[in-house]
Wavefront OBJ file of the C-alpha trace (Angstrom):
o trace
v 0.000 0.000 0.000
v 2.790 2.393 0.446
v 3.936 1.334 -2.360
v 1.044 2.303 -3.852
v 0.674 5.478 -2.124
v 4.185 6.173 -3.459
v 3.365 5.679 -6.907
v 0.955 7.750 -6.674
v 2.250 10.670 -4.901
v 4.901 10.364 -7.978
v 2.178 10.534 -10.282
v 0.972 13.282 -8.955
v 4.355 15.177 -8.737
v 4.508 14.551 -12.604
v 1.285 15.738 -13.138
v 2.204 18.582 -11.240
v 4.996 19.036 -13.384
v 3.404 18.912 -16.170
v 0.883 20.936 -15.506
v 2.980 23.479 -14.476
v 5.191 23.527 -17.691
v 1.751 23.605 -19.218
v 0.722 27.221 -17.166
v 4.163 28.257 -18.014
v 4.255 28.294 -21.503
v 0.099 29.290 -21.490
v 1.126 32.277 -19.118
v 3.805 32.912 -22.138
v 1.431 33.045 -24.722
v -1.029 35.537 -23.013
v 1.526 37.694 -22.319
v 2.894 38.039 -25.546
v -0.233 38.023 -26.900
v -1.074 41.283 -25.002
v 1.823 42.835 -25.667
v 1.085 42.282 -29.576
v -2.189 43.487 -28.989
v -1.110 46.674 -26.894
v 1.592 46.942 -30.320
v -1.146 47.066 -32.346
v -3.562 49.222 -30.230
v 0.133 51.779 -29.845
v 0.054 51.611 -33.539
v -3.612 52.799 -34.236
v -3.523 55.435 -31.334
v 0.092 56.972 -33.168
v -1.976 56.458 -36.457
v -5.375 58.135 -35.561
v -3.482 61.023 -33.930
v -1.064 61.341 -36.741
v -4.292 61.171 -39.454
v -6.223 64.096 -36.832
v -3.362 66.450 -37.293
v -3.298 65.919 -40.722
v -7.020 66.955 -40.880
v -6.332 70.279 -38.615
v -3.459 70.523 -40.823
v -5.226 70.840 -44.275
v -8.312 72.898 -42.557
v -5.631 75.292 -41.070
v -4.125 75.320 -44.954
v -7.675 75.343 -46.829
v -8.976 78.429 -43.873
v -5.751 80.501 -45.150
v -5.995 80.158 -48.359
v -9.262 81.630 -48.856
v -8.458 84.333 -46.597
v -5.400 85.138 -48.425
v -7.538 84.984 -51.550
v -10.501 86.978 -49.873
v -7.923 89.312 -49.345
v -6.542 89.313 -52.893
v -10.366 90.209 -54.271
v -10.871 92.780 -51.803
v -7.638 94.442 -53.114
v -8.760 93.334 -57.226
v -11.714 95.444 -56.563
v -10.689 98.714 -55.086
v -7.753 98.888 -56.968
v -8.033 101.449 -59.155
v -7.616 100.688 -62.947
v -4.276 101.658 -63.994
v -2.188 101.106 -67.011
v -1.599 97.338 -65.886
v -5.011 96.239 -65.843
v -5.356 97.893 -68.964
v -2.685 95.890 -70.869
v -3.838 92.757 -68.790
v -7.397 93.420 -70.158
v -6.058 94.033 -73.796
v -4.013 90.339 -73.621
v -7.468 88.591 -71.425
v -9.422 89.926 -74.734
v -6.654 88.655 -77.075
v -6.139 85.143 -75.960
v -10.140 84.841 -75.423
v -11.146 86.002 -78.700
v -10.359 82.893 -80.805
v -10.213 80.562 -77.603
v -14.207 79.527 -78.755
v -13.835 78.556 -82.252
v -16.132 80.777 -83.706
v -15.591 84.271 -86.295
v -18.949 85.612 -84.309
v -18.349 86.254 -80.601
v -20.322 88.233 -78.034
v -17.687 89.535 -75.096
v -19.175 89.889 -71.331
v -17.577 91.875 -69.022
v -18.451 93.566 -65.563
v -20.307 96.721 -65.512
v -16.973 99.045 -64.860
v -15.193 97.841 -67.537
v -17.624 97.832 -70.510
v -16.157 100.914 -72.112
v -12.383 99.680 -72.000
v -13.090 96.697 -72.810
v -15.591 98.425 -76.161
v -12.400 99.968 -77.080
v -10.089 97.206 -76.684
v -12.379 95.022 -79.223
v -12.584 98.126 -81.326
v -9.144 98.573 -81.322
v -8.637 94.505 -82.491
v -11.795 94.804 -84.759
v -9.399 97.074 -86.783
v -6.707 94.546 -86.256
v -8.132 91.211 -87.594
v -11.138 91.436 -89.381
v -11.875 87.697 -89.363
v -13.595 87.844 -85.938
v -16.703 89.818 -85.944
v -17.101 90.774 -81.801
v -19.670 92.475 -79.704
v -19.548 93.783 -75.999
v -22.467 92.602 -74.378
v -25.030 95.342 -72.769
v -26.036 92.982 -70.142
v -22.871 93.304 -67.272
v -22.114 90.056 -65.725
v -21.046 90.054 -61.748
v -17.192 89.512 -62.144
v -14.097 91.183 -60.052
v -12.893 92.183 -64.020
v -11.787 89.893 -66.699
v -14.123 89.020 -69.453
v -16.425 86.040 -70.739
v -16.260 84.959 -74.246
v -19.613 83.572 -75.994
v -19.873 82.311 -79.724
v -22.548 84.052 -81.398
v -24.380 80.855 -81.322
v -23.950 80.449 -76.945
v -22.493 77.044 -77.689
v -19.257 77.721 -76.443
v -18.292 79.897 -73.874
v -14.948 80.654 -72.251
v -14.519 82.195 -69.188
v -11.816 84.510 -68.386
v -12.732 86.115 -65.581
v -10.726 87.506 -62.285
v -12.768 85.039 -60.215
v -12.122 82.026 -62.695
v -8.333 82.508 -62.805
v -8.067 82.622 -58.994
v -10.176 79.787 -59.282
v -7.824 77.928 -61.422
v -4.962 79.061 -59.772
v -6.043 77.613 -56.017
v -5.208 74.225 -56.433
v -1.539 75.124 -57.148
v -1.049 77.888 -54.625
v -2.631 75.738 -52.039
v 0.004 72.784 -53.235
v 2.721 75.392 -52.548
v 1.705 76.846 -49.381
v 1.153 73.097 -47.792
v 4.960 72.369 -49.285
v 6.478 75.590 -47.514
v 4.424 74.781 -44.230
v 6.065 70.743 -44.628
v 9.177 72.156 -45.288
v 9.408 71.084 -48.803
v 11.181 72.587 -51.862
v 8.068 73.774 -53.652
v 8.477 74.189 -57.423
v 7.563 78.408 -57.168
l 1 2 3 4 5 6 7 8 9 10 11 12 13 14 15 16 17 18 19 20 21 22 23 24 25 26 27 28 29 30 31 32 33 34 35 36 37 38 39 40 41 42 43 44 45 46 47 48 49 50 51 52 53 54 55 56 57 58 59 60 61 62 63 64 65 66 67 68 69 70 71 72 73 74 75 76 77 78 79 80 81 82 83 84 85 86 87 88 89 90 91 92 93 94 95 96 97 98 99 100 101 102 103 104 105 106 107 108 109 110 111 112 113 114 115 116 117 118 119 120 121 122 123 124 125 126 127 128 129 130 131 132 133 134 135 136 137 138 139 140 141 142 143 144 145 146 147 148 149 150 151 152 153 154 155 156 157 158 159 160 161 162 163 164 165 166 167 168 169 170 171 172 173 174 175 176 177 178 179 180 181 182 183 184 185 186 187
């Protein structure tokens, strides 16, 4: 019976034993399993942040752009209209004239630049006779610039103040975000 009570108490050591080496490496496994998933959870936490200041990042860009460009319009239309705007106007006519594809055009403009812009397609009506243009009596809301219209209204090209801002946003923005980063910005 001792005997018997020995073999047993063995058995139960190695059981024991085994058990134990069983907890061990279990106990292992948890632990490195938390630590991957306190990795991971790091990971997002760095990510999420990094991805928030991002966001305030481009709202802090996209907020001072249009100021800066509120501010640009505000100056476009109190400046007075010197020589500058004049030759600007002449070249805005130019390029616009035979940008529609069409010898009949009708040329918008705001309300304070009808009459230059009447003399500037005067002016090229004496120039090239191919292109038969009118200034339009009906003034369009614009900071300056002009709108081109075949005779026809099936094209139209707009060369307004506000549209070349427009146009130009995407790149100034692309610049201004390089500067803040750092970055060599292609000026």
């Amino acid at each position: 019976m001792i005997s018997q009570i020995d073999s047993a108490y063995q058995e139960s050591l190695k059981n024991l034993e085994s058990s134990k080496s069983k907890l061990e490496a279990e106990r292992a496994r948890i632990i490195e399993s938390a630590k991957k998933q306190a990795e991971n959870l790091k990971r997002q936490i760095v990510g999420s942040s990094r991805l928030a200041a991002r966001n305030k990042e481009l709202v802090m860009i996209e907020t001072d752009v249009n100021e800066a460009f509120e501010k640009a319009r505000a100056r476009l239309a109190g400046a007075g209209k010197d020589e500058a705007y004049r030759s600007l106007m002449a070249r805005m006519v130019e390029e616009s004239l035979p940008s529609v594809g069409s010898d009949e055009v009708i040329v918008e403009c705001n309300k304070n630049d009808a009459e230059l812009v009447k003399k500037i397609v005067a002016d090229l009506a004496k120039k090239n006779t191919k292109i038969k243009a009118r200034v339009s009596d009906q003034p369009i809301n614009a900071l300056g610039g002009i709108r081109v219209k075949s005779a026809d209204g099936a094209m139209t090209f707009d060369n307004t103040l506000d549209s070349r801002i427009e146009r130009l946003k995407p790149l100034i923005r692309k610049n201004i975000a390089k500067m803040l980063r750092g970055e060599a910005g292609d000026q």
